[in-house]
N, C-alpha and C positions, 0 to 999 in steps of 0.2 A: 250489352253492358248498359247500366243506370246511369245516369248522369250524377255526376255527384253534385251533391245538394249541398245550400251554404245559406245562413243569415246573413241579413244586407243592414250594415248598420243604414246608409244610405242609396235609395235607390235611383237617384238623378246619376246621369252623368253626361258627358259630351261624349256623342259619337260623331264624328266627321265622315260627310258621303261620299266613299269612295265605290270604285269597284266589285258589284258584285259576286264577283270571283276572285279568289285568290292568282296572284301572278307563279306565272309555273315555270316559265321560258325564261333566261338570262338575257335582260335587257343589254341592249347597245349601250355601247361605251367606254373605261378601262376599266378591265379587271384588276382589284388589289384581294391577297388573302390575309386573314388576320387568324392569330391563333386566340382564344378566348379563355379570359380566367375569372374570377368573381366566385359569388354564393348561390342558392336557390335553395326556394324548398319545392318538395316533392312528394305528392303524391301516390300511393298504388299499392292494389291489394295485398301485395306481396310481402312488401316492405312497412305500410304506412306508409305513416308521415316525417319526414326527416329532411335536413341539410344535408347539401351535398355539393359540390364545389364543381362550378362550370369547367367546361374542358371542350376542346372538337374546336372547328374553326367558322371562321364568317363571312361570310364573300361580299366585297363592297362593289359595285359599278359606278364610276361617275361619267356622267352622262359631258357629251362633248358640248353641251350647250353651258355648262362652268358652273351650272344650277341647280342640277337634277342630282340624286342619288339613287340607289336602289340598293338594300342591305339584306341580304340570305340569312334568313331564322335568326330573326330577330332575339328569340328565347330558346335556349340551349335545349330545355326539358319539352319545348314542344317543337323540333326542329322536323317541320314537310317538305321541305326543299323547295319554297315559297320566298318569294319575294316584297317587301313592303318600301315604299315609296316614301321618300326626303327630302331635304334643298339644305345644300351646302351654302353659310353665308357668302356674303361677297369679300369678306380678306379671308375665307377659306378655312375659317378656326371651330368650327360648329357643323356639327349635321342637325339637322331637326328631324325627327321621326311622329308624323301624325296617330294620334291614337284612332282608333276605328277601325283601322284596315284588315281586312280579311286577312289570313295567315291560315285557314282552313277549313274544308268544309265536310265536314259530317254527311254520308250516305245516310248512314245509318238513320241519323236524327233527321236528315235533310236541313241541316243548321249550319250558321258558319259562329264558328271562334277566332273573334278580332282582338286586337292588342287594348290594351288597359293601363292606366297608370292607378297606382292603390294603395292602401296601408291593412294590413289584419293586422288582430288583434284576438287573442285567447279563440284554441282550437281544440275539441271536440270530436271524438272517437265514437262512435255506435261501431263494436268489433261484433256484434250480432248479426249485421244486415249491412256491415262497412260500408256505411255513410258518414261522412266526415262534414262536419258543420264547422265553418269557421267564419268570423267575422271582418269579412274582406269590404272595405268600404270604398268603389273606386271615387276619383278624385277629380269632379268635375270640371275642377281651376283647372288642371292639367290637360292640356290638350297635344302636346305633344313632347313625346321625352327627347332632349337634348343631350346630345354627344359632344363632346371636344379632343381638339384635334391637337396634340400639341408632337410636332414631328411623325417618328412612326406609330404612337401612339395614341388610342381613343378610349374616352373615358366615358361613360355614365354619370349624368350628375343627378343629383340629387336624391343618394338611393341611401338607407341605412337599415339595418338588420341585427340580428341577437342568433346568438350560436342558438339550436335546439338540438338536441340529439336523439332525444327516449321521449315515448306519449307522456311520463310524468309531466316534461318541462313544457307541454302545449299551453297549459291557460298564462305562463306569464311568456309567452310566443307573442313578438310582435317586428315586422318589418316593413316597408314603403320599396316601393321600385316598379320595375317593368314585368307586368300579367297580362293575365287572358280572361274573356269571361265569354259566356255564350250571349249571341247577337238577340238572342230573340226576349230571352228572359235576365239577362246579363248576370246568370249565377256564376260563381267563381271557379276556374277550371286549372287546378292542382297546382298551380306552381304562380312562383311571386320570385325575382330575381334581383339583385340589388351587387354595386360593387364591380360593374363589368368593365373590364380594363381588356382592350382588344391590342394585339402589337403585331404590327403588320412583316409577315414571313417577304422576307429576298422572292420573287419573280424567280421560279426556276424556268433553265433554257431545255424543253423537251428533249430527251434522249432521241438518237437516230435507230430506227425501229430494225429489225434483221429483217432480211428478206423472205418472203414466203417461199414455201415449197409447194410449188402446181406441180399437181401426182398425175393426174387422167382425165383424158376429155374420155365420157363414153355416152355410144348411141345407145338409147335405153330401147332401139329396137319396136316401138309400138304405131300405131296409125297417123297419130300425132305429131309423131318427130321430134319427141323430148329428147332430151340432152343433157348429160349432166357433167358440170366442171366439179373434181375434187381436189382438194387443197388441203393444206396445213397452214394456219399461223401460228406463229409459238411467240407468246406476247413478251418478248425478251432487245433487248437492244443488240448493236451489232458484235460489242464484247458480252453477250450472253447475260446481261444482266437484267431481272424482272424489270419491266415496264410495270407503273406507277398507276393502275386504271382508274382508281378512285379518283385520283388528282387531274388525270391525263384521261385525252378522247383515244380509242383506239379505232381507227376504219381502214376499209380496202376500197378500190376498184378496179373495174376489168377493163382490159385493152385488147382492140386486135389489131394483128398484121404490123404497120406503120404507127405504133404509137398513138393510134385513135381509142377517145375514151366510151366506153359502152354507156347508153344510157338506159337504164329499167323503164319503159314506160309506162302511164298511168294502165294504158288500157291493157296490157299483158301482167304487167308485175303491180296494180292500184293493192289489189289484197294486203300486198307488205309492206306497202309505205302510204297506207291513207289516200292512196291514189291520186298522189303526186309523182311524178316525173323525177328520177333520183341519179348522180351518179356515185353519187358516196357512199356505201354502204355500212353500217355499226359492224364493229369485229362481236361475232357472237351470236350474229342476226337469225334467229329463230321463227318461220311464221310458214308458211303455204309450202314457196318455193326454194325458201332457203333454211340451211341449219350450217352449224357452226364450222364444218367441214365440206360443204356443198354448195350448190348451184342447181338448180334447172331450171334450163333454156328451153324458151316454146319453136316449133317449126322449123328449128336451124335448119336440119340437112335432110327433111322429108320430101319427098319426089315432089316436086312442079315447084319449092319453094327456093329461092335464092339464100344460100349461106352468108350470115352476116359476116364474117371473117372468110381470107381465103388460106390461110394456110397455118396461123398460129391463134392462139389465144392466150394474154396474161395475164396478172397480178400485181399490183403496187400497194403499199400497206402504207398511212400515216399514221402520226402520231401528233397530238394538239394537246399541249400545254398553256394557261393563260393565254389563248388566243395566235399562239407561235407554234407553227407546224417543220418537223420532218417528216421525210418521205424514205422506205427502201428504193431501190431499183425495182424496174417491171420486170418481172420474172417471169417469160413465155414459155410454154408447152406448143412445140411442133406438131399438129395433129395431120395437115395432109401435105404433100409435097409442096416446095415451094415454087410460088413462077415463078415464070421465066421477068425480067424483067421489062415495064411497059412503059409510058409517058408517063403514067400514075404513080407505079410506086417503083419507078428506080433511085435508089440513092446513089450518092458517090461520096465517096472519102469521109468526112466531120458532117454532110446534109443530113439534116432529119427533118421529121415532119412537124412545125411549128405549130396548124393549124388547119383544120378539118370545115369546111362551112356547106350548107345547103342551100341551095333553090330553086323555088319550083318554075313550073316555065315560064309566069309571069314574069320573073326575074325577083318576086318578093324573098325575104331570107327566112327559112323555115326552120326548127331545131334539128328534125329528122327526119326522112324522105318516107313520103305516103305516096309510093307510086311510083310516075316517072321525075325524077327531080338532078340537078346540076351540080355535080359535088367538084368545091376549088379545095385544091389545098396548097398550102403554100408553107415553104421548105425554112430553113435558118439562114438560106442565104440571100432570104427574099425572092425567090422565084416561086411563081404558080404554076398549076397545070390543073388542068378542069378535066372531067370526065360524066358521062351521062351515067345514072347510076338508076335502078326500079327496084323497089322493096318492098 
C-alpha cells in the first residue's frame, strides 16, 4: 500500500524525543477503562473520506509516583494497542499528552507514525490512483495536547470540527485536534480527531472461572518419553456464563501430587515463551509443545529418568480482570497409584502444602533442582519437612 500523500501548508513542527519504539506492554500502575465518544475523519479506499463518530474504549494507567500517565490509542481510527506517555498535574485536573511519540511502526515502510496536533483545511480526491491530498498543517505551538479531568470524565481541549459527509463537501472541510503524520517526512496519515469526551466504566470484579476438565495423561510411547496432558477449558464462569476475553486475561497452570506449581523451563519449553521460565500459561496457547487442548511433556516417565509428579497431575484456570484475579479449583487426573504415605507428603486433616522451596547442597536457594538438590516444604500449619530430591 502507498502512503497517502498530502500538501503541507506548513512544514515546521515540534517533535519531542521520545522513544524509538512504540510502547506495547501495559505499564505499572492503576488501571482505569474509559469508553470513548467524539468525531474523526477517516480515511480508506473503501469508503473515502468521511466523518465518523469515535466509539471503543481507552485505557488509562496512572503511574504510583502521582505523575506519570500512560493512555492506550490515543486515536480511535488508528488504534495498535500502543501506549503514549503523560503527567498528570499536581491538583490532578489535567493529563498532558506529548506530541511526537511513536504510536506505530510501519514494517512495511520501516517508518514510524507519531501523534500530531493540527488543522486541514479543503480536501481533495484523485479517485483514479486514490490519493487523497489535503491540507493538514500541523501546529508547531502545540506541543502537547491536553485533557481534563473533571470527576469521571476527560475531555479534549481545544479541538473543533464541521460535519462532512459526501467528497462534494471536502473543499469547505476544515477541523483542528488530535492526528498522526509519518516521522520521517511528517505527511498526514488519514484521520484528525476532535471532541473526545472519555467517561470512565465501574472497575468490573472478574468472574470466577469453571473448573477445567483434565481428560488423559498419555505416554506417547516413543524413545524420548513424551507425554501428553489433555484437557478442556470451556472459557465460561462457574454459573456457565461466557467469560469476557477481550476485557479479561484467561490462563492455566499445572500442579503435581501436593499442590506443587509446575514450572515450563527455559531450556525445555524456551521455544513457547521466548525462552523465559513460565508458570502461567495464556488459555489458547498455541506454539511447539502446546495447543489449545494439550501438553507435551519432555522425559517424564522414559526409563533411567525420574517422573516429575508421583501419582497425580492437575489444572487450575484464572481469570484477571483490571489487575484482580479469580481462580477455579485444581482439578487432578490420577495417573499411577497413589503412595503410601511418607514424611514428605503425608497430610492430615485441613494441612496442605503452603510452600515448595529448593537447594542445592551449598545451602543456596535454587528455583528448580539440576541434579541433586534439598526440597523444604512447609505445610499450613507451619511445619516443615525437607527431603533429598535428583532431577
Amino acid at each position: 500500500m502507498k502512503k497517502i500523500t498530502m500538501l503541507l501548508a506548513a512544514m515546521a513542527v515540534v517533535v519531542t524525543a521520545f522513544a524509538t519504539e512504540p510502547i506495547t506492554e501495559q505499564p505499572a500502575g492503576t488501571f482505569k477503562n474509559y469508553n470513548r465518544e467524539g468525531q474523526c475523519v477517516i480515511w480508506d479506499y473503501e469508503n473515502g473520506f468521511y466523518v465518523a463518530y469515535q466509539e471503543g474504549k481507552v485505557g488509562i494507567v496512572f503511574a504510583e509516583d502521582g505523575q506519570t500517565v500512560y493512555m492506550k490509542n490515543p486515536l480511535m481510527a488508528m488504534s495498535y494497542d500502543t501506549w503514549v506517555k503523560g503527567t498528570l498535574s499536581d491538583d490532578g485536573t489535567t493529563i498532558t499528552i506529548p506530541m511526537g511519540q511513536v504510536i506505530y511502526h510501519s514494517p512495511y515502510y520501516d517508518a514510524d507514525v507519531i501523534l500530531s496536533w493540527g488543522s486541514t483545511s479543503e480536501a481533495t480526491i484523485n479517485w483514479d490512483t486514490y490519493e487523497l491530498e489535503v491540507n493538514y498543517t500541523p501546529d508547531e505551538t502545540v506541543e502537547a495536547a491536553v485533557f481534563t479531568i473533571d470527576g469521571e470524565t476527560i475531555r479534549l481541549e481545544g479541538t473543533q470540527g464541521a460535519e462532512v459527509l459526501t467528497a462534494e463537501d471536502l473543499a469547505e472541510f476544515a477541523a483542528t485536534g488530535l492526528s498522526a503524520i509519518w516521522a520521517d517526512n511528517l505527511a498526514w496519515v488519514q484521520t484528525i480527531e476532535w471532541g473526545t469526551k472519555l467517561t470512565e466504566i465501574p472497575a468490573a470484579q472478574p468472574a470466577v472461572p469453571a473448573n477445567p476438565e483434565v481428560i488423559e495423561w498419555r505416554d506417547m510411547g516413543n524413545e524420548n518419553g513424551y507425554n501428553r496432558l489433555q484437557f478442556n477449558i470451556n472459557p465460561v464462569d462457574v454459573e456457565g456464563n461466557p467469560l469476557d476475553i477481550e476485557q479479561g486475561q484467561l490462563s492455566y497452570s499445572v500442579f503435581t501430587d501436593y499442590d506443587e506449581l509446575f514450572t515450563f523451563t527455559s531450556d525445555k519449553y524456551g521455544y513457547d515463551f521466548n525462552y523465559q521460565d513460565v508458570t502461567e500459561v495464556p488459555y489458547g496457547q498455541y506454539s511447539y509443545n502446546f495447543s489449545p487442548e494439550s501438553i507435551y511433556f519432555y522425559r517424564t516417565n522414559a526409563e533411567g529418568y525420574d517422573r516429575f509428579f508421583e501419582w497425580r497431575i492437575g489444572m487450575q484456570v484464572y481469570y484477571t480482570v483490571n489487575g484482580v484475579r479469580n481462580e477455579s479449583e485444581i482439578v487432578y487426573l490420577e495417573v499411577f497409584p497413589e503412595p503410601e504415605p511418607t514424611g514428605v507428603n503425608e497430610l492430615n486433616g485441613d494441612k496442605t502444602v503452603a510452600s515448595v522451596r529448593y537447594f542445592n547442597m551449598a545451602g543456596q536457594e535454587i528455583a528448580q533442582p539440576n541434579g541433586v538438590a534439598v526440597q523444604v516444604t512447609t505445610y499450613s500449619d507451619g511445619t516443615t519437612s525437607t527431603a533429598k530430591v535428583m532431577k
